[in-house]
Every structure is written in structure tokens, then in C-alpha cells.
C-alpha positions in Angstrom: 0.0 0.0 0.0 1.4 3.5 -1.3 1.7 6.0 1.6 -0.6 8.3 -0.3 -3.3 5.8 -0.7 -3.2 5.6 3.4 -5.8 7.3 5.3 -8.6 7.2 8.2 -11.5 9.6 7.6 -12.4 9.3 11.0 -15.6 11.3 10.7 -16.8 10.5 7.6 -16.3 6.7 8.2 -17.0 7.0 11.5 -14.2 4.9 12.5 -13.3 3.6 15.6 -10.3 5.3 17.3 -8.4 2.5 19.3 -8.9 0.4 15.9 -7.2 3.3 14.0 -4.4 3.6 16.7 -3.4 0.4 16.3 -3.0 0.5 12.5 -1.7 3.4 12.2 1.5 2.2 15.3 1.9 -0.7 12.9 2.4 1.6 9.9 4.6 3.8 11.9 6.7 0.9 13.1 6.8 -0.3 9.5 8.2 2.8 8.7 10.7 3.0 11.5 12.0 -0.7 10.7 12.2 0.7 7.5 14.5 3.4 8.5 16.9 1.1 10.9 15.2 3.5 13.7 13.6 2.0 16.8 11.7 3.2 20.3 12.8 1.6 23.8 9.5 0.7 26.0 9.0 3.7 27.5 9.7 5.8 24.0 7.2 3.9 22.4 4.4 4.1 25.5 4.8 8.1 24.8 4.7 7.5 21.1 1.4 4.8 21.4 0.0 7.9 24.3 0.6 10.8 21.5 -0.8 8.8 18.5 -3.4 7.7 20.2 -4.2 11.7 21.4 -3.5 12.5 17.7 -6.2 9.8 16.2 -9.0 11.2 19.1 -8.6 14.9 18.0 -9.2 13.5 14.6 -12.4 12.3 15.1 -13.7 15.2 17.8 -12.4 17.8 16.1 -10.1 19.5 18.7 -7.6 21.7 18.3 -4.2 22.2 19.4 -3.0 25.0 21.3 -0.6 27.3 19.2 2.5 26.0 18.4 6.0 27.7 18.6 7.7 26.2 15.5 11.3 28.0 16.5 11.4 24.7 19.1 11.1 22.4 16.5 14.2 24.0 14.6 17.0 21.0 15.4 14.7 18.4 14.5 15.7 16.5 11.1 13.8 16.6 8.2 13.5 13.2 8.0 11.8 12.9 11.4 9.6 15.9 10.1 8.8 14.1 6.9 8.0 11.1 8.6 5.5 12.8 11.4 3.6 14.5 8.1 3.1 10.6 6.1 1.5 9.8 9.9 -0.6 12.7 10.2 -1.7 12.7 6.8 -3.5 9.7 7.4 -5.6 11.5 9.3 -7.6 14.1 7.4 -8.0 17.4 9.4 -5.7 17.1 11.9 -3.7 20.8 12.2 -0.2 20.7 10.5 1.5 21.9 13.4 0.6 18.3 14.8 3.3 16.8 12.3 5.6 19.4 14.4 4.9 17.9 18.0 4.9 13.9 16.7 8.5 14.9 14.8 10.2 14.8 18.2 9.3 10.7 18.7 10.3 10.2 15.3 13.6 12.0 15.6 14.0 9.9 19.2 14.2 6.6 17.6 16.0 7.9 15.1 18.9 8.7 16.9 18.6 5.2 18.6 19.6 3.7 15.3 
């Protein structure tokens, strides 16, 4: 399955959020495998929390509180690329989201 072809209209399907969590952590750590990247188990309880947060403000509809993007400045690109394929699955979600779940991403990264 093409990355682009990915996605979880939670609304509009009226999908089930703990479902959707689960696919989408397996897509993630597809990704990360692919990447030689890895979390340890507390890194990937905070990931699992955050994605979980990330999939239920998907389907109600709320919105994050501003973001400052200066704090995200040392963060990779790749971690930042990877964070926007994961919130892209989930149409609506703010873009600053990609910003906050960059900083797991960049985590196991640097545990390669």
C-alpha cells in the first residue's frame, strides 16, 4: 500500500479510534524498521500515548493549542517528513501536529 493511498476519515467513516491507533503504530513501526530507527519501551508508550491523542482529535475535532515552530528548529527533516506521512493519514488534523509527533520520530531515530 502506497503511503498516499493511506488514510482514516475518521468522521466520515466513523471509524473507531483505538482500531485506527493500532494501524496506524503498525504503519509507523513499518516505517521505522524501515529506516533502521527504533523506540525503547518507555519511547514507544509516549509515542502509542501521542498517536493515540493525535487519532482522538481527529475524530472530535479538537484543536491544538498554538505551536511555537522555533522549538522544532533541530529536528531533522526526515523525522519531520516522517510525522507528516503519519498525520496525513488523518484528514484534518492541524499541521502543526506533524511538528509535535517529529520529536518521537527524531528519538528513535537517533537510537539507530
Amino acid at each position: 500500500m502506497s503511503d498516499s493511498s493511506i488514510s482514516f476519515d475518521m468522521v466520515g467513516n466513523d471509524l473507531d479510534p483505538v482500531s485506527v491507533t493500532g494501524e496506524l503504530l503498525a504503519i509507523i513501526d513499518g516505517w521505522l524498521k524501515d529506516e533502521g530507527a527504533y523506540t525503547t519501551e518507555v519511547q514507544q508508550q509516549m509515542l502509542e500515548s501521542h498517536v493515540k491523542a493525535m487519532v482522538f482529535r481527529a475524530k472530535t475535532g479538537e484543536s491544538l493549542p498554538e505551536v511555537d515552530e522555533s522549538l522544532f528548529e533541530e529536528i531533522s527533516d526526515e523525522s519531520i517528513s516522517l510525522a507528516k506521512r503519519a498525520v496525513n493519514t488523518l484528514p484534518g488534523l492541524a499541521p502543526e501536529e506533524a511538528l509535535l509527533l517529529s520529536v518521537h520520530f527524531e528519538i528513535a531515530r537517533s537510537n539507530a
